[in-house]
N, C-alpha and C positions, 0 to 999 in steps of 0.2 A: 506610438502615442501612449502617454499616461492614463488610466484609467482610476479615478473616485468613483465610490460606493459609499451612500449613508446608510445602508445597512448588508452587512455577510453574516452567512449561516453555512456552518459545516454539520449535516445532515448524514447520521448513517445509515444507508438505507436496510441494514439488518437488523436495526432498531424496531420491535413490533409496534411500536407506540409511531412513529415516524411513516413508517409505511402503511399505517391502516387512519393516517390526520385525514378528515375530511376538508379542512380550511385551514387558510394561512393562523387563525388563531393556534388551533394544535400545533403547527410545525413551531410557529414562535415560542406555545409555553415550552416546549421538552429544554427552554433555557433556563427554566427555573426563575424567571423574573416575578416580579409580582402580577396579581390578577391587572392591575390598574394599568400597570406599565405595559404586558403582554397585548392589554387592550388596545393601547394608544398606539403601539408599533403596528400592530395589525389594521389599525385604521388609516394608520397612514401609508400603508404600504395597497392598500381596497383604493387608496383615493387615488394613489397616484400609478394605480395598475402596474406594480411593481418597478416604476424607474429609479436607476441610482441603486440600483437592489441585487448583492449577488448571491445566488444559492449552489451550495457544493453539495453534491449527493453522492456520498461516498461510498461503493460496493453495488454498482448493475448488478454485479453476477452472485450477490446474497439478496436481491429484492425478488421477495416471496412471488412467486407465478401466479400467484391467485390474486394476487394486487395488482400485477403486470399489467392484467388485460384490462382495468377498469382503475382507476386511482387517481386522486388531488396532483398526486407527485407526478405522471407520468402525465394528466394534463396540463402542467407546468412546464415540463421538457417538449411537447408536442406542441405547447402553444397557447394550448384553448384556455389556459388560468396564468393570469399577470402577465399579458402579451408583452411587456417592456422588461421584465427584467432579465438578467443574464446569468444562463446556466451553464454551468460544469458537471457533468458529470463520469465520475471512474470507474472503471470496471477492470478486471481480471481480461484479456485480450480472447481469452476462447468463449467468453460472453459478451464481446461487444459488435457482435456480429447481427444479433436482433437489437441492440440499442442502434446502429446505423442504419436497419430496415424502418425504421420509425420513420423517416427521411423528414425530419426537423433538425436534424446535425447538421452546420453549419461550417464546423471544424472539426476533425479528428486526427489527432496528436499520440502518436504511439509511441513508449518512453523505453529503451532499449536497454540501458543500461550503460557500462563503461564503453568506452571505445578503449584500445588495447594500450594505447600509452598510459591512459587513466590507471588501467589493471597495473602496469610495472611502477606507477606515482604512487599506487595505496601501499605494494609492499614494501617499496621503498619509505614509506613513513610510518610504518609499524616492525622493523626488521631492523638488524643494526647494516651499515653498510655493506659487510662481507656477506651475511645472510642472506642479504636479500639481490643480491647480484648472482648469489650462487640459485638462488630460487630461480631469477629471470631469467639464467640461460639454462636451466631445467625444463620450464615453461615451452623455450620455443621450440624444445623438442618432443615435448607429451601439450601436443595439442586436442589430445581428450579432453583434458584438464584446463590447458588454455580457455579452452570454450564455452565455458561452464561459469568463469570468471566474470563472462560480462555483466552478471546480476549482481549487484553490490553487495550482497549478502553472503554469497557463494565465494566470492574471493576473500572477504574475511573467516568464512568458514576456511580456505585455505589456508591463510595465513597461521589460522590456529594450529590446523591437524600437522603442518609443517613445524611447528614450534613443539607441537607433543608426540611429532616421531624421532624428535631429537636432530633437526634441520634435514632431514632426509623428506623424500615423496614416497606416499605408499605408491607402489608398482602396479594399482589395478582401480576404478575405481569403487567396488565393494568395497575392499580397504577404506580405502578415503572416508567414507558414509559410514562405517562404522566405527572407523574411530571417533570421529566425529558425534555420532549420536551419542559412543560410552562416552565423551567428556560433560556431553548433555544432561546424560541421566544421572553422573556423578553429580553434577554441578547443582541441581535440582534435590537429590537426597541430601549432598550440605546444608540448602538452605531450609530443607524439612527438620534439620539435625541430625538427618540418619545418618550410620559410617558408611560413606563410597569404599572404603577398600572391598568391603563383602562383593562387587562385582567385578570382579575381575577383567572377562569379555561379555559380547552377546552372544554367542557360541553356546 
């Protein structure tokens, strides 16, 4: 089923301004709207106890512990503030272990990353065809490295270190994480203007 909202708010909750709002007016202004405006949303979101209303709270596992036990935001997710409207909230997975002890979850949805076809689909669309065939049947025999792929980030981090060891795989994965970070540091000293050649390794 389709779902409409006349009002979404993406909320992060490392925001110190966001985690210490005592009422829906706080959480509304950090949109910068005007007093007037931030007013009328707020009012109508108090009249209709937040229906049609969805709020994203982005980062459990950055919202301050001293908020945790007491706060606007986490009596929104528990219930007790805007009984009607509909929450999302994200976390990092080794802190969403006390967001589920709250037991006002209603769903929880754990996002994994690739599945293994997906991983051989991205090299394949950042590789030329030879490259990346030779990468694939590399992969199904260094399942170190396979496995590491399923976070979407981690396989394009592959993809790179692979293109700057000169289509070869480093053989351990120290290697890997350091090439890897010296293309980092390079890449960040260009855009400071400094010269990358002065580091050669991390060594």
């Amino acid at each position: 089923n389709k779902c409409s909202f006349d009002f979404v708010f993406v909320i992060s909750l490392r925001d110190d301004e966001a985690s210490s709002a005592v009422n829906i007016y706080e959480l509304v202004s950090l949109f910068h709207g005007s007093k007037r405006m931030c007013e009328a949303v707020s009012d109508r979101i108090i009249e209709t106890d937040g229906k049609d209303m969805l709020l994203i709270f982005d980062g459990w596992d950055e919202f301050k512990r001293r908020d945790q036990n007491r706060s606007f935001i986490l009596d929104i997710i528990q219930g007790r503030q805007l009984h009607k409207c509909n929450v999302l909230v994200t976390s990092r997975t080794y802190a969403s272990t006390k967001l589920l002890q709250l037991h006002s979850v209603n769903r929880h949805v754990e996002v994994l990353g690739f599945e293994k076809e997906k991983i051989f689909s991205c090299i394949r669309n950042e590789l030329t065809e030879e490259n990346a065939k030779q990468l694939v049947n590399e992969l199904k025999i260094r399942e170190d490295v396979l496995s590491l792929c399923y976070i979407p980030f981690v396989c394009s981090m592959l993809v790179k270190v692979y293109q700057l060891s000169g289509f070869t795989l480093p053989n351990t994965l120290t290697k890997f994480y350091k090439k890897y970070v010296l293309y980092a540091v390079k890449r960040s000293m260009k855009k400071q203007e400094l010269d990358p050649d002065t580091i050669e390794s991390l060594e």
